[in-house]
N, C-alpha and C positions, 0 to 999 in steps of 0.2 A: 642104545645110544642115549645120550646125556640130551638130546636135542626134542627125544619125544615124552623123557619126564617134563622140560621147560614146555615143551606145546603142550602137555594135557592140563598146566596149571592158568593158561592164557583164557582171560575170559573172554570168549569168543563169541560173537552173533551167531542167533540160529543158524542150519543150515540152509544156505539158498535152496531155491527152487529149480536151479538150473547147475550145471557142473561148474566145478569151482576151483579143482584142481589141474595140475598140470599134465596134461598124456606124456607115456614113457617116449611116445615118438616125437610128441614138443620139445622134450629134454632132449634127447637125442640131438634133433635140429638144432638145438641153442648149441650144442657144445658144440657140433660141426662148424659153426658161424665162428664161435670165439678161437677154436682152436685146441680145448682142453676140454678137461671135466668138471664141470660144478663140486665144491666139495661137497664131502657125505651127508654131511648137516643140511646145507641149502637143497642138496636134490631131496632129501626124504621132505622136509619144510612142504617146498613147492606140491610134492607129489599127492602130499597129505593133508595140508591146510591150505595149500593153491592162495589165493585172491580174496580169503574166508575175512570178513571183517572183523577189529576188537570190540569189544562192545565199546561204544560210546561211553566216555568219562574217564578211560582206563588206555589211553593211548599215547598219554606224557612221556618222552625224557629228555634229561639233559644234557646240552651241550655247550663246553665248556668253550669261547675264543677268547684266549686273554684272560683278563680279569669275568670277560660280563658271558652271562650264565642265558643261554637259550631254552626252553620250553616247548617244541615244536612235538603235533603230533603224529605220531607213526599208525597209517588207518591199516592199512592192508598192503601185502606183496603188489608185487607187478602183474598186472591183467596179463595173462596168455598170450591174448592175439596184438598185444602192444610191444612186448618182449624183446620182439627182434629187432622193429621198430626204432625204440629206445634207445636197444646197445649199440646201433648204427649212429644214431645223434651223437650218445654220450661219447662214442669211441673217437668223432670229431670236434669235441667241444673245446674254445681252451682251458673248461676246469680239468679237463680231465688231463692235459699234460701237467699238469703237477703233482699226479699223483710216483710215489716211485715205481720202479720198473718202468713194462711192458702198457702201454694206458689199454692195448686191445686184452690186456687177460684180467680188464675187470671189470663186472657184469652190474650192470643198475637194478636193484631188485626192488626197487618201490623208492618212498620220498618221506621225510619229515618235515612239516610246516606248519604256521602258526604264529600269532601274537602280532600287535599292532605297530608299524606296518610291518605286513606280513614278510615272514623268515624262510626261507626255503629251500632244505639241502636236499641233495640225489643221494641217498644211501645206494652203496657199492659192495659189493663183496670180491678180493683180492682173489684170481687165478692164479699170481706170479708163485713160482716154487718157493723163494724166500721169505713167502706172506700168507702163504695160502691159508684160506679160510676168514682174513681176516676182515672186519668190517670198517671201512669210512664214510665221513659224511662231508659231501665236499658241495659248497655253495654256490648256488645256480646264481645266475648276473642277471639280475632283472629289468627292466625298463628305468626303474629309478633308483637303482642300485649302483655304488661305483662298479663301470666296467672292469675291472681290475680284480678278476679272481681272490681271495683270500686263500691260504696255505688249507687242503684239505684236512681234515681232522678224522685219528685214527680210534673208533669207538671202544672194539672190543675186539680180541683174539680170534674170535666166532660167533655165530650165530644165537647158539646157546646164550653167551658170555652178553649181546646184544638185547635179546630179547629178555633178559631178566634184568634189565634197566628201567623196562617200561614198567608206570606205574598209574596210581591215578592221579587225576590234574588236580583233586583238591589237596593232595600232600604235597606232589613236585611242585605246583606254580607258586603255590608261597614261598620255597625254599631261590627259587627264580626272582620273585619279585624283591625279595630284603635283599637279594647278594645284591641287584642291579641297582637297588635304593642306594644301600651303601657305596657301592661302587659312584655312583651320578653326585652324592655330597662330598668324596674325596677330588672327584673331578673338578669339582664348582669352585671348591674352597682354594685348591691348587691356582684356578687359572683367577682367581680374586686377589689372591695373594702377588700376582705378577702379570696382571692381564696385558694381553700381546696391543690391545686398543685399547684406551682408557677411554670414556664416553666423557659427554657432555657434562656437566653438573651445574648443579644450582643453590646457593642454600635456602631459597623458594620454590615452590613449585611455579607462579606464576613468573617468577623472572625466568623460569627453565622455559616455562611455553612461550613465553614473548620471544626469548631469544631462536627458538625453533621456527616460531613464524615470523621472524624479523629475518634470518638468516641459515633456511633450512637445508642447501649445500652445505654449509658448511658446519654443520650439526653430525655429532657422533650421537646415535644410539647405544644403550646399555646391551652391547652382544651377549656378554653370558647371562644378565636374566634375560633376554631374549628365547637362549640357549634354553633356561631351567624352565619357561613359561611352555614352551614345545613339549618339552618333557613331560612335566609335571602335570600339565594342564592339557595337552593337546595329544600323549602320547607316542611323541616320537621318539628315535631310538638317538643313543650317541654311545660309544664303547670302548672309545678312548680318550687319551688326553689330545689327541694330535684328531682327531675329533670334533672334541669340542673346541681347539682353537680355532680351527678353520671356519665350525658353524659360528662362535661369538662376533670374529671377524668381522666375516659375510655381513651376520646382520647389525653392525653398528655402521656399515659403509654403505651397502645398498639399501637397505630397508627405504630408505627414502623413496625409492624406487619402486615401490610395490606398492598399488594403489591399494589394496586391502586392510595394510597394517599402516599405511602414513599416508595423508595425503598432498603429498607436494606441497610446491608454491602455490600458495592461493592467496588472493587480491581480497583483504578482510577490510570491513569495519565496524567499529562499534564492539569490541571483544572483551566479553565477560568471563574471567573465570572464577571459578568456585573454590570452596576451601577442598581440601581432599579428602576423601571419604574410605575405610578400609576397604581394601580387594576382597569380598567375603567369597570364597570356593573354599570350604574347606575341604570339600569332598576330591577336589583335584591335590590341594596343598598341603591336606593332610592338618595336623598342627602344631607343626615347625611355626617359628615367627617368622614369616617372609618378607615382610615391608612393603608389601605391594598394597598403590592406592589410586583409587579411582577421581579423576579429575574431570566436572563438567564445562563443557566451554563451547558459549552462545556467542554467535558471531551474524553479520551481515555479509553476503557474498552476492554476486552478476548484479541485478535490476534490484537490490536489498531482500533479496529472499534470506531468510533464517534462516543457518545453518545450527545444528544442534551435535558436538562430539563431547565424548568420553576416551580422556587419554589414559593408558595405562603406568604409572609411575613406579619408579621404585626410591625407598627412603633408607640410607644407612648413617654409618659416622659419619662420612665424608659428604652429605649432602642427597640432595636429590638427581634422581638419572631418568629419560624418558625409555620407556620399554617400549611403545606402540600405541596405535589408536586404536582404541575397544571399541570403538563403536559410531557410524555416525548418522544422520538422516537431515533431510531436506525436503520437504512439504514439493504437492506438486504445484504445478504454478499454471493456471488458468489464461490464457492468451485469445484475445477477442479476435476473432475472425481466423483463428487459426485452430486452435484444439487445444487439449490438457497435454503440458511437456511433464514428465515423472524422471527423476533421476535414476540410472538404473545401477550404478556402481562406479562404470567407464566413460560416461557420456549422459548425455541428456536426448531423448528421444518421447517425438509425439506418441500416447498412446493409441491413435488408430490411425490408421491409414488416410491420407488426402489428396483429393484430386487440384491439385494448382489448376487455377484456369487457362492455362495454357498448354495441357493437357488433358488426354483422352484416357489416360489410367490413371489408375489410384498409387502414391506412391509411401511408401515409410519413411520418416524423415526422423536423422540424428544431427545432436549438435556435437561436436566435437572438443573433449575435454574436461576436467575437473568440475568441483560445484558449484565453481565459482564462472562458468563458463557460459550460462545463460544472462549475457550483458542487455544489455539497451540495444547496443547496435544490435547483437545479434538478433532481438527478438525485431527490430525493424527487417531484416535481412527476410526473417521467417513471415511474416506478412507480405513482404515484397515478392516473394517465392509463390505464394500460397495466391495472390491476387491479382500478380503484373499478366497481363492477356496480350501486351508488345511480345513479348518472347516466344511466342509460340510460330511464329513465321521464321524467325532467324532458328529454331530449335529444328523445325519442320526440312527446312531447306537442306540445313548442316546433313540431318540424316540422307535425307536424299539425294543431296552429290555423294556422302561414305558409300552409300549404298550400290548406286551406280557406277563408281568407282571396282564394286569391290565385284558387280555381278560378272558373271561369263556365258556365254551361249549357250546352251540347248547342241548336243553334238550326235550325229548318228549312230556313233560307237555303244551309246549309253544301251543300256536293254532297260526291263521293266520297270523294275525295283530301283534302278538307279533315277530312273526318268521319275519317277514319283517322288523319290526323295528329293532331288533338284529343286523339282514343280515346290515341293513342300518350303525349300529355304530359298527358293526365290521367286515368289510370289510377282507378276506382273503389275507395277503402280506404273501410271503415265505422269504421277505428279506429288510436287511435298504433302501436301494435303493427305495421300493415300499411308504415310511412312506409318501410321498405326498400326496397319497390319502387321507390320516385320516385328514389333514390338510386343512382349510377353506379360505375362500378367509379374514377375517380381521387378517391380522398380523399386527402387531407393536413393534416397538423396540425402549427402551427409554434407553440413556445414561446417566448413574448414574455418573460418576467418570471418571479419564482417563486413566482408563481399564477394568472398568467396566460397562457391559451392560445389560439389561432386556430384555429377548422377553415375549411378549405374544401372542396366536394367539386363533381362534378357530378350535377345536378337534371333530371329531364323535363322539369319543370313551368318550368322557367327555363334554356334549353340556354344561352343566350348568358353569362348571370351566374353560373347555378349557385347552391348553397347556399354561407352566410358568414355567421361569428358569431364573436364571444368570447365565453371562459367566464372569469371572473373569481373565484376561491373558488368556484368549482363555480357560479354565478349565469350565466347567457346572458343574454350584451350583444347586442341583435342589432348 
């Protein structure tokens, strides 16, 4: 057979230490499962090389969808004792109704995956009498994959025909990488030529950022360098043109939206910006001329803390476009009688834990909001918090009527284990004063506003929910 001159040329990892290949009575049980017989190629395969790894390096091939060219690698068949497993999953999946035919007469023999974010098809082999022998590769849906199966793709006639595709990744991944190069600058230039959103522009940079921070609703971002900065720079994938419109889209309309790459409206003053400086990555960019330029910009935000960002720009004929913010940082800020507040990305939070005086535990406290979120009021709010000792009777009480409200009696019905657990979430207190007990070591307290605040903690009497309330002017909202 044609299938054991292509096996003795595969370069193969040593032999395991433990059995590797498939038993005649494995085989047997597979085919009774599906219904038919494995063709001749895949039973001798299985029988002979089982589960036996390639050698590492040597495990490339390609697959074609469309224009853009995959690179995933094929390690070894399907483990034995996963076998049946598998062909039950696959036999209900819905990639697998897209295949033609019968989808129960074709058998999952292993996977191809790879490349950044990771690609990953079920390689199959056809039972149907119309096809038989023959191999696909049809694409699993993954957690951040569109749900939406793509059309399976048909490899090779057989096995044989399959496994003489694979090669090593230093030859196939460059032949991968220029198609999908080429491919991503027809894509670019296309949607440049007639973009579906046209972005913002400026013919300065600095009128481009005034006008972003004077009116950032209603600011378009530059979506396709967006799109190509993903790409080119971050590694993400795009494979069409209907593709890359939807990601340029996306991110000229929501980007606003995503504290990482923009950061909203924020209450500025005092705003310096810089002249712009080239994007230097060449090792992302290659050396194409991109126009990308980095802009630094010193600002005042809450109580005049420095803010310090670097926006990412793009420069062409038609003027200047903003891509995103590269980067930004804000010192932390020292608070007497309170603790060091550090900005953490989404919020401002103390770094260590404090006990307000009107409290018996120690709590974590965040401020709620952008960089610009640590105001005057608010840091009066966080001193008020941290030293008001009135609140601790109206805080005490509140728990004590929830509490009593919420307990029940001790019943005869109960047996041991229940009676302990009870005793456990409902501790006897005769008074406010005692409510500490019910109360857990995670507290937290998040400032909404500047007079409004959240606790949350956890509760005996409630493990799943825990204790939750706002205090609003010092009032509990439950």
């Amino acid at each position: 057979m044609q299938i054991e001159t292509v096996a003795a040329s595969l370069p193969l990892e040593k032999d395991p230490a433990t059995p590797f290949q498939y038993a005649e009575a494995d085989l047997v049980q597979l085919e009774e499962r599906i219904g038919a017989r494995l063709p001749d190629d895949m039973r001798w395969y299985l029988a002979h090389v089982g589960w036996r790894k390639l050698k590492s390096g040597h495990r490339t091939l390609l697959i074609r969808q469309g224009d853009y060219l995959y690179a995933p690698e094929f390690e070894a068949a399907e483990h034995e004792t996963f076998s049946l497993r598998h062909y039950d999953a696959f036999r209900a999946s819905p990639e697998s109704a897209l295949l033609p035919g019968e989808r129960a007469l074709y058998f999952p023999f292993g996977e191809a995956k790879g490349g950044s974010p990771q690609a990953r098809f079920r390689l199959v082999v056809s039972l149907n009498a119309e096809d038989a022998g023959a191999i696909w590769a049809v694409r699993a849906i993954g957690h951040f994959e569109d749900q939406t199966p793509p059309q399976p793709l048909r490899l090779a006639d057989d096995l044989s025909g399959f496994l003489t595709q694979i090669g090593p990744e230093k030859k196939l991944g460059p032949v991968a990488q220029k198609n999908n190069e080429q491919l991503f600058d027809r894509l670019l230039a296309d949607y440049l030529a007639a973009p579906a959103v046209a972005p913002t522009t400026a013919g300065e940079p600095d009128t481009l950022l005034r006008a972003f921070f004077d009116q950032p609703d209603a600011f378009l971002f530059d979506g396709a360098r967006n799109a190509e900065y993903q790409v080119r720079v971050n590694g993400a994938r795009i494979v069409d043109a209907a593709t890359f419109a939807a990601e340029a889209a996306n991110f000229a309309t929501t980007l606003a939206k995503n504290p990482y790459w923009a950061p909203g409206p924020l209450r500025r003053s005092d705003v310096r910006i810089a002249e712009p400086e080239p994007f230097e990555d060449a090792a992302a960019l290659g050396r194409r001329k991109h126009g990308y330029h980095l802009v630094k910009v010193e600002s005042r935000v809450g109580d005049g803390h420095k803010l310090v960002e670097t926006y990412l720009l793009h420069r062409d004929k038609d003027g200047w476009t903003l891509v995103r913010r590269h980067d930004a940082s804000i010192a932390d800020v020292k608070i007497r009688d309170v603790g060091t507040a550090t900005f953490s990305g989404h919020h401002w939070e103390l770094k260590k834990k404090v006990t307000p005086a009107w409290s018996e535990r120690a709590f974590s406290i965040e401020v709620d909001g952008r960089e610009d979120a640590l105001t005057l009021a608010r840091i009066a709010l966080l001193k008020d918090i941290i030293g008001n000792t009135g609140f601790r009777a109206a805080f005490e009480a509140y728990v004590f009527r929830l509490y009593t409200e919420r307990l029940y009696p001790d019943f005869e019905a109960m047996e041991g284990e229940e009676k302990k657990e009870w005793a456990d979430h409902f501790p006897p207190i005769a008074a406010p004063s005692e409510i500490w007990r019910l109360i857990g070591k995670r507290c937290a307290l998040y400032v909404r506003g500047d007079s409004l605040f959240h606790i949350a903690t956890d509760a005996c009497f409630d493990p799943e929910h825990g204790l939750t309330l706002d205090v609003e002017d010092w009032a509990i909202r439950p």
